[in-house]
C-alpha beads as a LAMMPS data file, in Angstrom:
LAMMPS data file: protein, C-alpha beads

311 atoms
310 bonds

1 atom types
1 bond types

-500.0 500.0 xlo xhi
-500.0 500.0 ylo yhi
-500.0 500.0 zlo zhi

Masses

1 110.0

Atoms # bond

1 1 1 74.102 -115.437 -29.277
2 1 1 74.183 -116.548 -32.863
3 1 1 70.605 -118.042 -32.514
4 1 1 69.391 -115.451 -30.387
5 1 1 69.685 -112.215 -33.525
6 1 1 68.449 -115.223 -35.903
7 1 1 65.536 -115.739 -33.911
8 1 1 64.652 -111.736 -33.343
9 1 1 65.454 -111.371 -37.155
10 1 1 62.618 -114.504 -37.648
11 1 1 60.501 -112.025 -35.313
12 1 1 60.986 -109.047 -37.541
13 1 1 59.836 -110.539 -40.451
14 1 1 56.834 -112.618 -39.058
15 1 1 55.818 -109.152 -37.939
16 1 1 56.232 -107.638 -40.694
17 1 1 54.409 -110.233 -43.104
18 1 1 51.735 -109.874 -40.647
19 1 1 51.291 -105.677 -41.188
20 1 1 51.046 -106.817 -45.175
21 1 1 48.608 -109.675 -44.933
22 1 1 46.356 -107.395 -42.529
23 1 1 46.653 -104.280 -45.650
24 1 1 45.675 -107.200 -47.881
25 1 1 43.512 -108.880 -45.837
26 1 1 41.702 -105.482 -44.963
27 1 1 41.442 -104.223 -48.616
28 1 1 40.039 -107.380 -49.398
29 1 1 37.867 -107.573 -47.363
30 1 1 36.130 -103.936 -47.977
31 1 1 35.572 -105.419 -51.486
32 1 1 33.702 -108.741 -50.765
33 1 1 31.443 -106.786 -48.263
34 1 1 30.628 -103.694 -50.859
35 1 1 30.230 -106.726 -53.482
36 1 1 28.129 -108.780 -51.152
37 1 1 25.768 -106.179 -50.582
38 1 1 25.305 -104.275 -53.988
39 1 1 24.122 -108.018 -55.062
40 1 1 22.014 -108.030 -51.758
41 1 1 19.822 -105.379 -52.495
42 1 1 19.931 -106.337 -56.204
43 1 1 18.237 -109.586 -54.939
44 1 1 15.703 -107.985 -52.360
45 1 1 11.970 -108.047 -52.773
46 1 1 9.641 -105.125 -53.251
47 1 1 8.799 -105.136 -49.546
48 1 1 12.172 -104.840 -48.260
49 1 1 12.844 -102.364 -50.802
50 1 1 10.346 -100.263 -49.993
51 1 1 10.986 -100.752 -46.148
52 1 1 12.507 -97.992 -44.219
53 1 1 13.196 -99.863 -41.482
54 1 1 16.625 -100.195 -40.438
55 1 1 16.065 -102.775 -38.318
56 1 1 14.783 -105.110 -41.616
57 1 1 17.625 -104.236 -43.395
58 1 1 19.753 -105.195 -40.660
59 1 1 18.292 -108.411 -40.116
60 1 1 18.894 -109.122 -44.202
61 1 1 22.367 -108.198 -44.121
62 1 1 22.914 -110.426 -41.151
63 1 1 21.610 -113.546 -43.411
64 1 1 23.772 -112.251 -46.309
65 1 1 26.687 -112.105 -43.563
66 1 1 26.413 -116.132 -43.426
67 1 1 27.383 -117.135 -46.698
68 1 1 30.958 -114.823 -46.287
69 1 1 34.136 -116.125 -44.764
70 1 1 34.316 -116.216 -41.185
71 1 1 36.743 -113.237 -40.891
72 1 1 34.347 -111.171 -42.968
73 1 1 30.753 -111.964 -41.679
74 1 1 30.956 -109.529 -38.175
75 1 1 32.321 -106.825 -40.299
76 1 1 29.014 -105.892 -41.997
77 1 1 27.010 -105.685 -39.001
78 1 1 29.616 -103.832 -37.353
79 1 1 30.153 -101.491 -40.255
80 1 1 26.176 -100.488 -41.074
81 1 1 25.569 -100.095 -37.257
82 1 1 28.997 -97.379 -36.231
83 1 1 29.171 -96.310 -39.936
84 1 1 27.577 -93.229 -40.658
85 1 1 29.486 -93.051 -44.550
86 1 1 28.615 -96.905 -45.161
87 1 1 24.854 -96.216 -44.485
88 1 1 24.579 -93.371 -46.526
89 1 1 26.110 -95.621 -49.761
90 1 1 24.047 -97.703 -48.273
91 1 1 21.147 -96.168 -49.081
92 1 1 21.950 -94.038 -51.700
93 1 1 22.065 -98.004 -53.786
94 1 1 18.530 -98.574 -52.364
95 1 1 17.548 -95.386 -53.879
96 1 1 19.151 -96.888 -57.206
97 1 1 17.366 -99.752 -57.058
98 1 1 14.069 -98.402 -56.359
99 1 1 13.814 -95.281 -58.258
100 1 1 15.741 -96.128 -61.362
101 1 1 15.446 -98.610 -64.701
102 1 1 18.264 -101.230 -64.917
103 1 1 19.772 -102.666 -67.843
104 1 1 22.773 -105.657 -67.820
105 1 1 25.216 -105.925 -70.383
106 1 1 28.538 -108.393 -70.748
107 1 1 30.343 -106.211 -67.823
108 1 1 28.079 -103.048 -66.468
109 1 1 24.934 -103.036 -64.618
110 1 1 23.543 -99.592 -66.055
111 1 1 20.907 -97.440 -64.060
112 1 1 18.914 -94.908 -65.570
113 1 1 15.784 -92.854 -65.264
114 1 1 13.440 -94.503 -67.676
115 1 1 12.963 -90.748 -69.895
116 1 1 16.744 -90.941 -70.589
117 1 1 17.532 -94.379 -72.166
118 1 1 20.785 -94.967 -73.158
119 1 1 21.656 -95.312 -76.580
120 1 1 23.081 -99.059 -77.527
121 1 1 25.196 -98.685 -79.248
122 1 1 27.591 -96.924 -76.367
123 1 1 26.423 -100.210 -74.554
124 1 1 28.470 -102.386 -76.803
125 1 1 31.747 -99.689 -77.197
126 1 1 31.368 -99.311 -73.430
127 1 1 31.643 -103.122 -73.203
128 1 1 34.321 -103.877 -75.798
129 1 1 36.657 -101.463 -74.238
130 1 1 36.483 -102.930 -70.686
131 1 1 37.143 -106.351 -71.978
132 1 1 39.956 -104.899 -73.862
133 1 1 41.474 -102.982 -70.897
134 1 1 41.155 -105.913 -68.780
135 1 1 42.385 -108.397 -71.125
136 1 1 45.529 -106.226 -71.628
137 1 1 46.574 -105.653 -68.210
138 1 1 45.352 -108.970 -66.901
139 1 1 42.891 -107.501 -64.727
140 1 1 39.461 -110.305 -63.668
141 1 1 37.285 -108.563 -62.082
142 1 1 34.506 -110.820 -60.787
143 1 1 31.241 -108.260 -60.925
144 1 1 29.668 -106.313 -63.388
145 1 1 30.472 -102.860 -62.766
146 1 1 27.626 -100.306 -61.774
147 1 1 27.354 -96.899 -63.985
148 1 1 24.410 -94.551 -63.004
149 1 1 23.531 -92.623 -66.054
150 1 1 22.304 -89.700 -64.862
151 1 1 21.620 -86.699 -66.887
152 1 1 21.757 -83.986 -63.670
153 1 1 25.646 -84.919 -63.112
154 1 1 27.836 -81.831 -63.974
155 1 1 30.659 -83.741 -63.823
156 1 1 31.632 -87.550 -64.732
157 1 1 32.423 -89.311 -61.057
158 1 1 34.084 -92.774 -60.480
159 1 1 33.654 -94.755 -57.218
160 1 1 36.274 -97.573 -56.106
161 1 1 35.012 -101.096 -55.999
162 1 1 35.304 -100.938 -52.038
163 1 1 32.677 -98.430 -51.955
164 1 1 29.057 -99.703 -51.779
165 1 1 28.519 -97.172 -54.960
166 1 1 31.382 -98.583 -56.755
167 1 1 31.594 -97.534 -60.363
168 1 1 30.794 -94.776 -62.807
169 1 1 28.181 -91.642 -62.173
170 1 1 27.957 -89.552 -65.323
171 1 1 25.728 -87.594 -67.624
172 1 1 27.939 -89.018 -70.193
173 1 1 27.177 -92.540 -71.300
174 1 1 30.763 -92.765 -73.387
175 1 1 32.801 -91.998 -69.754
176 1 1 35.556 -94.149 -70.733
177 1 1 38.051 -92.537 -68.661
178 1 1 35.987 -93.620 -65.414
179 1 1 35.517 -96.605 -66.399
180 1 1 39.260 -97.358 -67.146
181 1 1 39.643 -95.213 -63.833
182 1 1 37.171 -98.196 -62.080
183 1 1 39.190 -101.033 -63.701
184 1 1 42.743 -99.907 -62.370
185 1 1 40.904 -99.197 -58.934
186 1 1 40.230 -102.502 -59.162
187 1 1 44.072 -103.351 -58.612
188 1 1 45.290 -100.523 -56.691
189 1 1 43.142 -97.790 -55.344
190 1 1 45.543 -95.975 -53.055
191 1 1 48.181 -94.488 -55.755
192 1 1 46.195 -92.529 -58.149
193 1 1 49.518 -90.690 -59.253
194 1 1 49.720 -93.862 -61.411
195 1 1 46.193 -94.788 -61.933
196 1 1 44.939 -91.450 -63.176
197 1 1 47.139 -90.924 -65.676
198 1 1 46.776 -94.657 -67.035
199 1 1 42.938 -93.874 -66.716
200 1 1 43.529 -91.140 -69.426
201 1 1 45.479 -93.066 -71.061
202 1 1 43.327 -95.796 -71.564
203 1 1 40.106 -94.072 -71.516
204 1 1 39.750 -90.746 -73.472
205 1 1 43.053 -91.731 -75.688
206 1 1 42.692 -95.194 -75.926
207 1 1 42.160 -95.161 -79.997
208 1 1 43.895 -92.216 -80.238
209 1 1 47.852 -92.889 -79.815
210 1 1 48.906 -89.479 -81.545
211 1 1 46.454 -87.394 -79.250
212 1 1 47.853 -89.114 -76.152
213 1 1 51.532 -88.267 -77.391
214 1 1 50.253 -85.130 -78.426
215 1 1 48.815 -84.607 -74.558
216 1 1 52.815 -85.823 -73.101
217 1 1 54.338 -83.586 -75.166
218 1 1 52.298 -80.238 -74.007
219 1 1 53.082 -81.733 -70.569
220 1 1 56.630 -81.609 -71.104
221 1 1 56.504 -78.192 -72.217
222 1 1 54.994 -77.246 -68.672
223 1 1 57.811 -79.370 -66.878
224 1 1 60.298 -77.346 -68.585
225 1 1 58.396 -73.838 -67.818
226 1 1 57.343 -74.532 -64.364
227 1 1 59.360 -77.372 -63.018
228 1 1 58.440 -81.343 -62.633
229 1 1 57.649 -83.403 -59.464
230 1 1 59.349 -86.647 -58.926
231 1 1 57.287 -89.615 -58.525
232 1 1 59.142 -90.850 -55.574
233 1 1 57.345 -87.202 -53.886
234 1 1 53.980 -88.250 -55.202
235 1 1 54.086 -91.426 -53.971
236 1 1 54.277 -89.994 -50.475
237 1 1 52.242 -86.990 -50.844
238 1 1 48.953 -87.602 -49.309
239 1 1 48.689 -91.354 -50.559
240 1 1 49.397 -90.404 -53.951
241 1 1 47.139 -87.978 -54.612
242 1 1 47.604 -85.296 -57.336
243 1 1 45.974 -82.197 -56.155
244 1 1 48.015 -79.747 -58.503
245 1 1 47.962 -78.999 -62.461
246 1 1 51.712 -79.161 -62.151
247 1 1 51.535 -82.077 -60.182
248 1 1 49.682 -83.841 -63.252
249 1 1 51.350 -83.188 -66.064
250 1 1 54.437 -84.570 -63.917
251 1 1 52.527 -87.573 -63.306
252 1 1 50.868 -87.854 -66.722
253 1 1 54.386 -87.450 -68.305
254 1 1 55.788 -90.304 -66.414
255 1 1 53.157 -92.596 -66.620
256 1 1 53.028 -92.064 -70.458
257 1 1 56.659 -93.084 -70.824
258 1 1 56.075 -95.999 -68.040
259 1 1 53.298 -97.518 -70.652
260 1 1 55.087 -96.558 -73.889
261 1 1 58.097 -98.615 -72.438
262 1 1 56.747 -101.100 -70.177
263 1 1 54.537 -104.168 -70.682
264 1 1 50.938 -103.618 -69.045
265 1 1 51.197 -107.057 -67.012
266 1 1 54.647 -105.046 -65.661
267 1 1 52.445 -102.135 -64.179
268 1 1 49.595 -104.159 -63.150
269 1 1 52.237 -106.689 -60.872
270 1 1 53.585 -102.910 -59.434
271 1 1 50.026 -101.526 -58.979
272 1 1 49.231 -105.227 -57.156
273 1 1 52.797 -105.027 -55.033
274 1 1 52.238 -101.631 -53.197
275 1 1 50.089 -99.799 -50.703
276 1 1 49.560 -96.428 -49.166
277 1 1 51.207 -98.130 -45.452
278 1 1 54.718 -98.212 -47.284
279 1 1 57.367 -95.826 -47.006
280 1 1 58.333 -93.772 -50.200
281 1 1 61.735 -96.097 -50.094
282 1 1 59.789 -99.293 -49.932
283 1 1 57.899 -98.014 -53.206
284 1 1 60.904 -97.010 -54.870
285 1 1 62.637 -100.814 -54.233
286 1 1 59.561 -102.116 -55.561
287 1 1 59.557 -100.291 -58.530
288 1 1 62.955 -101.226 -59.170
289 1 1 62.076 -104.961 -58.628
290 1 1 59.258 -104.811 -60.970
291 1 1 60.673 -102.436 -63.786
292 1 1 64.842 -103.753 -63.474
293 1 1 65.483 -99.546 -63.507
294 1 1 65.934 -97.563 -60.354
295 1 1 63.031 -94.921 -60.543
296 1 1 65.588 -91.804 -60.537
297 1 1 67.143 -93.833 -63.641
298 1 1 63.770 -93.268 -65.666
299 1 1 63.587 -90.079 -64.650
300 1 1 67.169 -88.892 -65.151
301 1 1 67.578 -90.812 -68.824
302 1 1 63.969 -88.946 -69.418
303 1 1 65.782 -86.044 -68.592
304 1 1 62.312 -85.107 -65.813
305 1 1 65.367 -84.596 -63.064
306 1 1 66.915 -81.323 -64.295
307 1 1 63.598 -79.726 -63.619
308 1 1 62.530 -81.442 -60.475
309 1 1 60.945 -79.645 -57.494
310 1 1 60.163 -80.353 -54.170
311 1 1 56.832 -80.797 -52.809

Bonds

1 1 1 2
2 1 2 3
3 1 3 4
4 1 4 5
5 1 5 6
6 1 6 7
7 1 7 8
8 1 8 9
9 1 9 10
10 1 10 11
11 1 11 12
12 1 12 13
13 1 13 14
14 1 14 15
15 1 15 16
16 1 16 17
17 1 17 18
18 1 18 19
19 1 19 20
20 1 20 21
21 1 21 22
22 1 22 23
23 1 23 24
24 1 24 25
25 1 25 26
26 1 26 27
27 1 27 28
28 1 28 29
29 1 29 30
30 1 30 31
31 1 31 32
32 1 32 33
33 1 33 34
34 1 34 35
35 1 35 36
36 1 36 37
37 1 37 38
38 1 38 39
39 1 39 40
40 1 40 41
41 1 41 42
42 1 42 43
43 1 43 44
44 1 44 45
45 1 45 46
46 1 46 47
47 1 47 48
48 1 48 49
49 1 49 50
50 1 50 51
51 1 51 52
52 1 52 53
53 1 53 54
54 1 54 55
55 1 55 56
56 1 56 57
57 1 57 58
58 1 58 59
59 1 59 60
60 1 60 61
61 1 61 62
62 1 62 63
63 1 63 64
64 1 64 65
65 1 65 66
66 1 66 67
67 1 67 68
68 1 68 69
69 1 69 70
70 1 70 71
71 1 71 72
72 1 72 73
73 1 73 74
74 1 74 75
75 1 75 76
76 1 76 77
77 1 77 78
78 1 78 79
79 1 79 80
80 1 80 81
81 1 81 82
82 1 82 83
83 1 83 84
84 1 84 85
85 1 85 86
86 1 86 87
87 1 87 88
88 1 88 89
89 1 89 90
90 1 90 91
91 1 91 92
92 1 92 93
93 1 93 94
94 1 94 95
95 1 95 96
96 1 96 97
97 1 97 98
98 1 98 99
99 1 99 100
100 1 100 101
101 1 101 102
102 1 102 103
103 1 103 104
104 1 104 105
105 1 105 106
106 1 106 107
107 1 107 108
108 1 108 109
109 1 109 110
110 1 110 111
111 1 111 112
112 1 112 113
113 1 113 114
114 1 114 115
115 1 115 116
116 1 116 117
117 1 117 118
118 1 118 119
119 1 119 120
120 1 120 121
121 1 121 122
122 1 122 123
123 1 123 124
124 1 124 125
125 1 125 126
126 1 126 127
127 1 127 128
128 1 128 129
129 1 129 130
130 1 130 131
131 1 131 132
132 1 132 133
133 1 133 134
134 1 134 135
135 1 135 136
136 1 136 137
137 1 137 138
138 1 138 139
139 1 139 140
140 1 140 141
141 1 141 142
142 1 142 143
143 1 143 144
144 1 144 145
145 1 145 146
146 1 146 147
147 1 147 148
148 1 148 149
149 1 149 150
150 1 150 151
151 1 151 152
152 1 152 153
153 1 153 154
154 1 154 155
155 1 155 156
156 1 156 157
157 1 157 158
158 1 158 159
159 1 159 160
160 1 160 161
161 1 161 162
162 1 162 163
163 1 163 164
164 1 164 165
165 1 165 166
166 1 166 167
167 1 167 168
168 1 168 169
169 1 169 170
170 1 170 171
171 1 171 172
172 1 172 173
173 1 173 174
174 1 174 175
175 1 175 176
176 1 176 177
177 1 177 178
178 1 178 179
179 1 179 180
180 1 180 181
181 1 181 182
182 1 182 183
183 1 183 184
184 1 184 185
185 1 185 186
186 1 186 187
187 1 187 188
188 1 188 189
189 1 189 190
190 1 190 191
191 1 191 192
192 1 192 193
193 1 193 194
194 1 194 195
195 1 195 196
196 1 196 197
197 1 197 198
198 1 198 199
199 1 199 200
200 1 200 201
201 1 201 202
202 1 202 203
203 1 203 204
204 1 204 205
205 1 205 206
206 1 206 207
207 1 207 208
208 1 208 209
209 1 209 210
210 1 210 211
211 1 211 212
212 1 212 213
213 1 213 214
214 1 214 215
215 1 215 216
216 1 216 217
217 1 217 218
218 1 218 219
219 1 219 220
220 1 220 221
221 1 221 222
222 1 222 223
223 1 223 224
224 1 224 225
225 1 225 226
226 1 226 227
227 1 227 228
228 1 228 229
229 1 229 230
230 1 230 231
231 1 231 232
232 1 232 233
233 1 233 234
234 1 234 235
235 1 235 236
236 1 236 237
237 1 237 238
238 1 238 239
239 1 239 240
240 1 240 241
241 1 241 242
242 1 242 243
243 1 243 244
244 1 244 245
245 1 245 246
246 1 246 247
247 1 247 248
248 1 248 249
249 1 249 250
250 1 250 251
251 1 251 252
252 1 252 253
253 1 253 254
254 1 254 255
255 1 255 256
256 1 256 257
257 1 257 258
258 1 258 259
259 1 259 260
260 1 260 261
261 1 261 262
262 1 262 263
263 1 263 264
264 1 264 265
265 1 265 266
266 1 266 267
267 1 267 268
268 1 268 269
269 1 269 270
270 1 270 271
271 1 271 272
272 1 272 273
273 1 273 274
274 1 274 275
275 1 275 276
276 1 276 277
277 1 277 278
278 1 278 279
279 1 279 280
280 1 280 281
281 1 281 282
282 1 282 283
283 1 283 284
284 1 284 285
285 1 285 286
286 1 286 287
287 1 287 288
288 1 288 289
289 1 289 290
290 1 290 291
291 1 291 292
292 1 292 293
293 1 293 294
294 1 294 295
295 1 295 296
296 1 296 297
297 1 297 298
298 1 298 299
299 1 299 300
300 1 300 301
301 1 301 302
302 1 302 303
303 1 303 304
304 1 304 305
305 1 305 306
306 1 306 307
307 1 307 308
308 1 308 309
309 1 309 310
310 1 310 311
């Protein structure tokens, strides 16, 4: 009998390694296809790029296909034929190519329409303050990162590096904030209750530690008038996303104090150990793993619990 429950425990956890390594596996694999083919049509001739033939197109993905892992290669074929979103990135990064100037620096792949050059010298902050970013939160990311300038955008847009687009879309070419937002995609892009706030953070306030305290502080001033949502909520609300200005300043104000107390490498190994397919308790044990503080403990001695509310 003794064997028996050790041998259905063994069965849990096979089970339950195998639900992980398939998130993993899954996420991983949406990145080496969107990688695969934004180099893909980077590489392809003027014909091809000027073909609006699907059937071409198909035929070149299914040669780019071969040089993936085995797992992988089906997935591309299978994805631009019963994929109605993954065509349309698809070819809205033809378009790119075809209709817009390109420029490479150390990390970014810029796009551009050839009347509105960008200035250089945002090339080499924009540059600087990935490798920076990266560097502190031991982030490798193994592309260069796309940013579309484009002077028609109301509104400064980042795209996760699963996405065929993935990168920044701005009329701004100093859109730090979506480019940090990019970066900490890079790691985690299913818990933006953590990865927005870091993306401010580390973006607009980066040089600026007395306007980022400056930021926390009016946050905690709306806590205190209109009440604070605990991070353990957020976590499970709608995979993390922050769809309220009260919900944000929570967020914001618990992030700040998470960087201000925490080493970067400390959130980057929590970003790397969680996933939108856990439970809000499975977050919460992994947060007290990673951080050695429960997460009610860094709320309660930051004295966010006597306001909380309920989502």
């Amino acid at each position: 009998m003794k064997n028996l429950a050790l041998l259905f425990l063994l069965l849990i956890f096979c089970a339950s390694s195998a639900v992980e390594t398939a998130d993993d596996s899954s996420h991983s694999n949406d990145y080496e296809i969107a990688r695969a083919i934004r180099q893909a049509v980077r590489d392809a001739d003027h014909e091809l790029l000027n073909s609006s033939l699907i059937g071409a197109w198909r035929n070149y993905l299914k040669l780019v296909a071969m040089d993936m892992n085995l797992q992988t290669q089906p997935l591309i074929l299978i994805r631009f034929d019963e994929d109605a979103n993954f065509r349309t990135q698809f070819k809205k990064i033809i378009e790119w190519q075809i209709s817009l100037e390109r420029k490479e620096t150390r990390n970014f792949i810029y796009y551009y329409d050839r009347e509105s050059p960008i200035p250089e010298v945002i090339l080499g902050v924009q540059d600087a303050h990935f490798e920076e970013i990266t560097k502190l939160f031991s982030i490798n990311i193994d592309e260069k990162l796309p940013y579309r300038y484009d002077l028609t955008e109301k509104q400064d847009r980042f795209y996760p590096l699963e996405d065929l687009r993935g990168g920044v879309v701005s009329a701004n070419p100093f859109a730090l904030e979506k480019a940090a937002q990019v970066i900490f995609s890079y790691v985690n892009s299913q818990v933006p209750c953590i990865t927005q706030p870091l993306s401010k953070i580390y973006g607009d306030y980066f040089e600026n530690p007395a306007t980022s305290k400056a930021y926390y502080e009016k946050c905690l001033e709306e806590i205190k008038l209109h009440g604070y949502y605990s991070m353990a909520d957020l976590f499970a609300h709608k995979e993390g996303l922050v769809e309220s200005e009260q919900e944000w300043f929570s967020a914001y104000a618990f992030v700040y104090l998470l960087d201000q107390n925490y080493k970067p490498q400390e959130i980057t190994k929590f970003l790397e150990s969680v996933n939108s397919e856990m439970t809000k308790f499975e977050v919460i044990s992994i947060f007290e793993q990673t951080f050695g503080k429960t997460l009610a403990e860094v709320e309660l001695n930051n004295a966010f619990q006597q306001h909380v509310k309920k989502l």
